[in-house]
N, C-alpha and C positions, 0 to 999 in steps of 0.2 A: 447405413444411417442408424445413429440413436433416435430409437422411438418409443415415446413414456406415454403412455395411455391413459390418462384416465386413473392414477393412483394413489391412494390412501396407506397412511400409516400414523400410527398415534403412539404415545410415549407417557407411561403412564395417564391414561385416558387423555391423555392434552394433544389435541390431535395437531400436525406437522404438515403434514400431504390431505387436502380435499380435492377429492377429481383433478389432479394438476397433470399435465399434459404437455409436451413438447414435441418437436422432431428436432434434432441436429445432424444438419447433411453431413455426407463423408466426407472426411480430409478439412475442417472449421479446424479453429481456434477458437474456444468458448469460454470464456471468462463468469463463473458462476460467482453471484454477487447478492445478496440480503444480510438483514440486519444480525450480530450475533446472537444464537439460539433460535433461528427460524428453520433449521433442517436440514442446512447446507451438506455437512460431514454424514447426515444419516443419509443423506438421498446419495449420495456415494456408495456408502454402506449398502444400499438395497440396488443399484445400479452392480457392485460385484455377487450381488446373492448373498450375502453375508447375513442381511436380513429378511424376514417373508414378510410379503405387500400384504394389506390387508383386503385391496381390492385393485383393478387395473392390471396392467400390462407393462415391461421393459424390453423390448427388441434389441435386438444387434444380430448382421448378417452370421452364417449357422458360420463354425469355427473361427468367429474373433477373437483374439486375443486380448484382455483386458488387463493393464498392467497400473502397479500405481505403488507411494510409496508408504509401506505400511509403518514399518518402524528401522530403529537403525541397523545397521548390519552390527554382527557380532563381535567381540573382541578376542577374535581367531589367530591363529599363527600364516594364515593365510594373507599372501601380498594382496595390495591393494586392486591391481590392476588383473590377477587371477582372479578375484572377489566378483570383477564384472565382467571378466569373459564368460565364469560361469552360468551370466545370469542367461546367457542365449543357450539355452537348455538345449534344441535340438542340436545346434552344434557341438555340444559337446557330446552330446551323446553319438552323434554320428563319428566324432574325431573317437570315441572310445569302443566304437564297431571297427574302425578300419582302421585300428591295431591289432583285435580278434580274428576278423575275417579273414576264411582260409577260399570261401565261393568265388573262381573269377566274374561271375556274373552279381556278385552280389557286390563286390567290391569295386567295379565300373558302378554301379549305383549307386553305390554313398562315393562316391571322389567326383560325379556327376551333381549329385545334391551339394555337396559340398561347396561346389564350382557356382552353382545358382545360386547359393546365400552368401558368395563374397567371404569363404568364411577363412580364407589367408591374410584377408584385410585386416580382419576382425581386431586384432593387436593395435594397430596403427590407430582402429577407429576409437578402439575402448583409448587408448591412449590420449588422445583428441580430448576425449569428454572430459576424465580424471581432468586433463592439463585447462580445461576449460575453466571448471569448478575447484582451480588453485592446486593443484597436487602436482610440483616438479618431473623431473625425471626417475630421480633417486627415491623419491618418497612415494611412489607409484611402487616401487618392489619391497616396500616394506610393509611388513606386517600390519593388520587390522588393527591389533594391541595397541603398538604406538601411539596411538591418537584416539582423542579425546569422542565423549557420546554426539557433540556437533560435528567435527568430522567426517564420525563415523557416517552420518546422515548424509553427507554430501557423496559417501562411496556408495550410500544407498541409491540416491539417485541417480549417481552415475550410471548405475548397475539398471536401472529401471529404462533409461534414455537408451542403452545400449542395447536392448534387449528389444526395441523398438515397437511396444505394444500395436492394437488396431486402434484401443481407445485407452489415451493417457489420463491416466484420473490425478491431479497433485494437488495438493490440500495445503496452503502457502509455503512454497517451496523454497518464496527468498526469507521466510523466519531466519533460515541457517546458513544462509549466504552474505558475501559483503559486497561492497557496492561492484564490484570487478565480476565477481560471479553472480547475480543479481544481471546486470549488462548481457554477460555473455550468454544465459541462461534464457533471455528476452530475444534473441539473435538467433538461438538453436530451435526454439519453439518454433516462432516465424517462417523457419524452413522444416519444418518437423513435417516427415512425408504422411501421417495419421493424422486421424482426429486427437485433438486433446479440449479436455474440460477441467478448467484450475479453478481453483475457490483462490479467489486472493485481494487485497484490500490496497496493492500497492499499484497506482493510480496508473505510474508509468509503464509494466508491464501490462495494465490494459486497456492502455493508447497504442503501443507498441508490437506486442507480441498476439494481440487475438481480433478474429472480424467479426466478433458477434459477441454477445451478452445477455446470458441464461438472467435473470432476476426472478427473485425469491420471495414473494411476499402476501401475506394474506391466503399462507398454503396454497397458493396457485403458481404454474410457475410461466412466465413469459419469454419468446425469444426475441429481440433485439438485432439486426444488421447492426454492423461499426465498429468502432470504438469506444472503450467508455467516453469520454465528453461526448459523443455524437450519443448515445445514450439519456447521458445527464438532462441533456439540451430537448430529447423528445420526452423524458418524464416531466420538466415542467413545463413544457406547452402543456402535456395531456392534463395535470393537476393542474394549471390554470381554466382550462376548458371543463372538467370536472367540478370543479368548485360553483364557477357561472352555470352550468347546468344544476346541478345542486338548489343554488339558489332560486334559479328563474322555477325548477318545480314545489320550491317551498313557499313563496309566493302564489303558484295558482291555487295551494293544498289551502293557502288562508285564504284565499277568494272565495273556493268552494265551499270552503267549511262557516264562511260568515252567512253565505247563502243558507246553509243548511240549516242553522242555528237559528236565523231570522226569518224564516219560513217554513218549517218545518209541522208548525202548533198550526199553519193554514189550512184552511181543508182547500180552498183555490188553489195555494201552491205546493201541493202534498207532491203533485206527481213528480212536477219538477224539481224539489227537493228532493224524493227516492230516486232522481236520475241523477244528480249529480253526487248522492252517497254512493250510488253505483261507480259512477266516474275516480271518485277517491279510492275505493276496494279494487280496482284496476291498476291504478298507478302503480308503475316498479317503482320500489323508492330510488334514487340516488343517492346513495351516499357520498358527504363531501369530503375529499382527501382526508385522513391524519394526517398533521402536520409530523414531520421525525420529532423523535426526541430530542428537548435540546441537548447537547454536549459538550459540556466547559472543564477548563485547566483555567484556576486562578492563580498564579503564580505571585507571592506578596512581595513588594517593591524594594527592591535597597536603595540605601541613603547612600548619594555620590560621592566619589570617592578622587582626588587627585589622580591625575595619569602619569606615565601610565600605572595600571594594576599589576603587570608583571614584568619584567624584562631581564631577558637570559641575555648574556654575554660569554660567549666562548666557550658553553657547558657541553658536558659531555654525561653520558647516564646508561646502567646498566644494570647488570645483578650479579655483581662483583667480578665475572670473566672481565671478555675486551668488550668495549660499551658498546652499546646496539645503535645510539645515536650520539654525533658527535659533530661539532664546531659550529650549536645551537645558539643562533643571535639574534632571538625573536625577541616582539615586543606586542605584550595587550594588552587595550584600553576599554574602559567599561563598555562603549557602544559597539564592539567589533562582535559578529557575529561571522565565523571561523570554523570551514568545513573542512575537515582531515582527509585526504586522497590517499591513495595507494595500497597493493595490494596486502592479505593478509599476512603476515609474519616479518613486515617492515617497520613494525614500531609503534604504530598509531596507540595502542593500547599502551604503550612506555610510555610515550608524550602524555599521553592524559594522565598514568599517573604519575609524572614528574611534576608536572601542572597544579594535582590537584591534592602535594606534599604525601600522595604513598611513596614518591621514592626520591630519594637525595641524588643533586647532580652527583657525579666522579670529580669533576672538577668544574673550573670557571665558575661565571657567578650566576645565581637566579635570585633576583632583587623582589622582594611583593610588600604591597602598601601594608603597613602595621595594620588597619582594621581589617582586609581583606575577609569576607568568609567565602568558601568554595560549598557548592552543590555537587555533587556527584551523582549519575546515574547510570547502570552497567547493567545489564539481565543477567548475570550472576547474581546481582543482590532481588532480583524480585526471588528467584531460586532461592534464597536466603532467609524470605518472611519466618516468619514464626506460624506453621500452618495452623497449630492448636488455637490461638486467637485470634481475636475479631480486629476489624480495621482502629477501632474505638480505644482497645486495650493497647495499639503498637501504637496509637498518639500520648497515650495516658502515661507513658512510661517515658516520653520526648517531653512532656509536659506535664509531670504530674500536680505544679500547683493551676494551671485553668479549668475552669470549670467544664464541666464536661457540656455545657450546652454549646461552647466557644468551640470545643473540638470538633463538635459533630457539625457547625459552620462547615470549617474548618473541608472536614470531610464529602460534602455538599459540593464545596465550590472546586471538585476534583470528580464530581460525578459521584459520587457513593453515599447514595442515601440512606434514608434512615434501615432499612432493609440489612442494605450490604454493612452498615457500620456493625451491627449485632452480629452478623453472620462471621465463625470462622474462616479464615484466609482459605484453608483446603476444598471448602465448598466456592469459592467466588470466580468467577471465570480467569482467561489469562490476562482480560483488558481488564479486570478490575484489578488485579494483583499490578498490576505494572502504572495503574492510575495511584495506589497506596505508595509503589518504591518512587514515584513520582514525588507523590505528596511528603515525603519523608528524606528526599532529596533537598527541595526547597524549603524547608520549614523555618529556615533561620534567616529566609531573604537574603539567598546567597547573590554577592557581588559579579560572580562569574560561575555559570554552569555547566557544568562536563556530560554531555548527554551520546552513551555508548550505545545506538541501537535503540531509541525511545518509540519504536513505531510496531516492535514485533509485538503480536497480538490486540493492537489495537484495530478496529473496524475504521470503516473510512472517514465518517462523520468524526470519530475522535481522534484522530489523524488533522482533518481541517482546524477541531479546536485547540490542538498543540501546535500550528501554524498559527493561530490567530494569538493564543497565548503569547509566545515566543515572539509575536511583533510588537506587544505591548510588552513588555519585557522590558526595563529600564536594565537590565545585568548585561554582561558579556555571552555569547555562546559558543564553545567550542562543542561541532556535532562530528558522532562521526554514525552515516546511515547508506543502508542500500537504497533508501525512498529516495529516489532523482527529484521526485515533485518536491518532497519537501525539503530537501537542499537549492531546491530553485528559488522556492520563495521564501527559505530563511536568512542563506548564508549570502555574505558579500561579499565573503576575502576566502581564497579559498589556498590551502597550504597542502605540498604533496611529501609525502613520508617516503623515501626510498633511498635506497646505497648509500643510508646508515647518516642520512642526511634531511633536512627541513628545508625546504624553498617555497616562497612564493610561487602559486599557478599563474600565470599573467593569460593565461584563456579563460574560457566558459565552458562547462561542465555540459555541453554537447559535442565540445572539440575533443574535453578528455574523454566522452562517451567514442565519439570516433576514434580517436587513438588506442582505446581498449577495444574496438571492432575488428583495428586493423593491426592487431597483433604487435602493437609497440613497446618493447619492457618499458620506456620511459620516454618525457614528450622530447623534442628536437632544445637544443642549449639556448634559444631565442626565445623558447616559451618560458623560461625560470630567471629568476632574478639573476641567480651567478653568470648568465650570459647572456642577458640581457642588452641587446644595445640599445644605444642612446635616445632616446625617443626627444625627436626635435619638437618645440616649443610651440604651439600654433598660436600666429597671431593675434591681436587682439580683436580686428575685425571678422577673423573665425572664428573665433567664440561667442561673440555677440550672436556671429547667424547660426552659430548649435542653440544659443539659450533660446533666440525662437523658434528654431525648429521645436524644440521641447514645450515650450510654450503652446503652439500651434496644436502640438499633440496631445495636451491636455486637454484642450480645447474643445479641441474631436471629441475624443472621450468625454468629455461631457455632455456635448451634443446629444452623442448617441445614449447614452444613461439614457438620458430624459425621453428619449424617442422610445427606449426600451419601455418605461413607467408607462409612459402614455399608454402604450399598444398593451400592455399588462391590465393595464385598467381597462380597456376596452374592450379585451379579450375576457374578463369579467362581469362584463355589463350582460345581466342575462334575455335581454330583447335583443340582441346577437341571433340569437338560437332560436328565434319564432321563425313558424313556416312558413313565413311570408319573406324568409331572405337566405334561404336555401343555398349554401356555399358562399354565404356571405363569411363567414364564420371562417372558411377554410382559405381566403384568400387572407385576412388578418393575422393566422395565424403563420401562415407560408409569410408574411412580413416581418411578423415576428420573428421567425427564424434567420430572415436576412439579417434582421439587426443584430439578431445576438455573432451572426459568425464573424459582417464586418469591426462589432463590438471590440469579439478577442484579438482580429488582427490590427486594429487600432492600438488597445493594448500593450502588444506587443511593438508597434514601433515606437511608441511614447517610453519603452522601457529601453529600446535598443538607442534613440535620442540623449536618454536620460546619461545611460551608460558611456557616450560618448562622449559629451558635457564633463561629466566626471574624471575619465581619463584627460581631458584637453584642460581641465583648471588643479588635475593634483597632479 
């Protein structure tokens, strides 16, 4: 068991940790979760000993193993897949005795130990991981050198999974992953035979990969059973319950204190005024929730454009060898929002820049409307800011006749206030750098937006506001993301990149989760349009009973809204919580919980309805 006592740590006098406390049984999944700059990576930090507590305790059984990934591996002459056999230290070092050893009794003991760690496997396993996290066969025996400082971090963690710590510390591990290793990555965890504790903001590894949820806030730390939404779903019962408490004692604090005030100058009612100033000096206060900080992406509107906005015929594209994609006969229209599948080194990165005019077909045609303007967004280019200046300076130069009060609008309505506009780029965190390549992406109220990875370094709250963004979005979207959540709720059309080719997906992006689970290079010929059969027509009186069906399920859903408000309001009503109705409070709230879960699965059929409807009228 991890067990945190009671410990403190400050940072430049700004203290991080007050008395915060946990236990994590052995063998969890724990998803550590707070706002960015509450502690997170330091409470790591002081969980490896890297840093000294300034009071309290951190436990772990006496020779655990603590492993995690600190930075990337080297640009060594060393293969990939030697990179992480090494990292299982004891085995190697035992395989480098019993080459030495000349003692028969000492060499029955290492080929004994040898035999208890599995360590003939060991090839096969490191093998596994590397081909997990996208590394072929071929490209496993090749040198560290070859590949790029992302990469390289994937051969890091490879090297760290392999090595099988007691307690896995990963500090957003899908940053450097793509949606394929991201997948398989949530899969390895899940069965991960240790404790692990990941700091991460990507919603669906912690629905999927973790049973519990460390939360960070207010320097104290709490532990949570579940998943996040099972999470999500008990912090606002509790801040609705908090809030009505809240209020019901700021109410008695004025009843006491109008007593006080208006009887106090009485010599009759002296005493019972100095009892109930007593009673006010007793009170713990409550405090009522902070509400989060809000957090917005304004994205500015373009003016509609004829469709469609692009359309390829017979193109083909490259970087002057044999083209990377080829016999491309797509077509986008401003409202298409368009998720890119497949794995890394099949093109996706080509398409977007063929797309977004970094690079010319080879041949055939790609047609786009004369006003078209394109937005592009890559995390190379936040790598790219200008670190010497301020957010303020890189608009000033995109616009140097607006005045600068427009800019810092401007910059506002992307999160970065007046604070961060003055502040150099090298001082601002990685979510505000990636909210500027954001801001400077759209600025011209691009037609169609090319968004490569727009989630790495954002926290979760700005994560939701780049979903809420992108639904008001009058543009086109082409994404390409490892976040499943936000592919869920952005994309509509979803297109797979592979064997040098573009097809419609005609499933749902659980089915391609499964088909990456179950080790498929690519889906069955029924699932893509080139072998797609013929989908027979459904009557007119089956459509009618889909459009009620979907009808009916709005319905619901609204029902139940409303039942949620209600119970929300009542769950704030602070004469709730008088002692004259003791667990009256705990049966409303256990109601409230029905609602919300029948809530989501309502939800969800009104969207599986919808999706039907859709298929059966296009």
């Amino acid at each position: 068991m991890l067990r945190i006592s009671d410990i403190s740590y400050s940072v430049e006098g700004r203290p991080l940790l007050e008395g915060a406390s946990a236990d994590i049984p052995t063998g969890h999944k724990v998803g550590l979760i707070g706002r960015n700059g509450t502690g997170k990576t330091t409470l790591f930090r002081l969980i490896r000993g890297e840093l000294t507590l300034e009071g309290g305790t951190i436990s772990l059984p006496s020779r655990a193993r603590i492993g995690g990934v600190a930075q990337e591996v080297p640009a060594s002459a060393t293969s990939l897949i030697d990179t992480v056999l090494a990292a299982d230290t004891e085995r190697a070092a035992l395989l480098a005795e019993a080459e030495a050893a000349t003692d028969a009794t000492r060499i029955a003991e290492v080929q004994t130990r040898l035999a208890d760690i599995d360590a003939w496997s060991a090839e096969g396993r490191a093998s596994a991981i590397l081909k997990g996290l996208g590394f072929d066969d071929r490209e496993q025996r090749m040198p560290c050198s070859d590949f790029s400082g992302g990469w390289r971090m994937r051969v890091a963690l490879a090297a760290v999974l392999f090595a099988q710590p007691d307690l896995l510390l990963l500090d957003e591990p899908t940053n450097y992953l793509d949606l394929e290793g991201a997948v398989w990555l949530e899969s390895y965890l899940a069965k991960y035979p240790h404790t692990v504790l990941i700091i991460s903001h990507d919603r669906g590894l912690l629905n999927r990969a973790v049973n519990g949820i460390l939360h960070l806030e207010n320097r104290k730390l709490t532990f949570y059973q579940g998943p996040y939404d099972q999470f999500a779903r008990q912090r606002a019962e509790q801040r609705a319950v908090q809030a009505a408490q809240a209020k019901k004692q700021e109410l008695q604090r004025a009843h006491l204190q109008s007593f006080v005030d208006r009887f106090k100058a009485k010599a009759s009612k002296a005493k019972q005024a100095q009892s109930r100033v007593k009673m006010l000096e007793k009170m713990t206060p409550i405090t009522a929730p902070e509400d989060a900080a809000t957090q917005v992406f304004t994205f500015p509107q373009p003016e509609e454009l004829s469709p469609p906005i692009i359309n390829l015929e017979g193109a083909q594209v490259g970087y002057g060898g044999p083209p990377v994609l080829s016999q491309l006969s797509l077509r986008i229209d401003q409202d298409d929002r368009i998720a890119l599948l497949g794995k890394n080194g099949q093109g996706k990165s080509t398409l977007s820049k063929l797309l977004s005019g970094r690079l010319s077909a080879q041949s055939g045609r790609m047609i786009t409307s004369t006003k078209l303007r394109i937005g592009y967004f890559a995390q190379h280019q936040v790598d790219e800011l200008h670190v010497d200046e301020t957010p303020l300076q890189h608009l000033q130069r995109e616009r140097p006749e607006m005045p600068q009060a427009k800019l810092r609008a401007k910059l506002a309505g992307f999160g970065l206030g007046a604070d961060q506009a003055g502040t150099e780029v090298r001082r601002l965190s990685g979510g505000q750098k990636a909210r500027l390549s954001l801001l400077l992406a759209t600025l011209d109220a691009p037609h169609l937006l090319i968004l490569d990875e727009p989630t790495n370094h954002l926290d979760m709250e700005s994560r939701e506001a780049l979903v809420s963004a992108l639904s008001d979005y009058t543009g086109a979207v082409i994404l390409v993301s490892h976040d499943m959540h936000l592919l869920s709720l952005v994309a509509d059309r979803l297109w797979l990149v592979s064997d040098g080719r573009v097809t419609p997906y005609e499933d749902d992006l659980d089915a391609y989760r499964r088909m990456l689970l179950a080790g498929d290079p690519k889906p069955d010929a029924d699932k893509t349009a080139k072998g797609k059969p013929e989908v027979k027509r459904l009557s007119r009186d089956a459509v009618l009973a889909l459009r009620g069906e979907v009808r009916k399920s709005e319905e619901r859903v609204n029902k139940l809204n409303d039942m949620r408000d209600k119970l929300a309001k009542k769950l704030a009503d602070p004469t709730l919580y008088g002692p004259e109705k003791i667990g009256e409070a705990e049966v409303w709230q256990r109601k409230y919980a029905e609602v919300m879960t029948a809530l989501d699965r309502a939800e969800d059929l009104w969207l599986s309805a919808q999706e039907k409807l859709d298929r059966a009228e296009g």
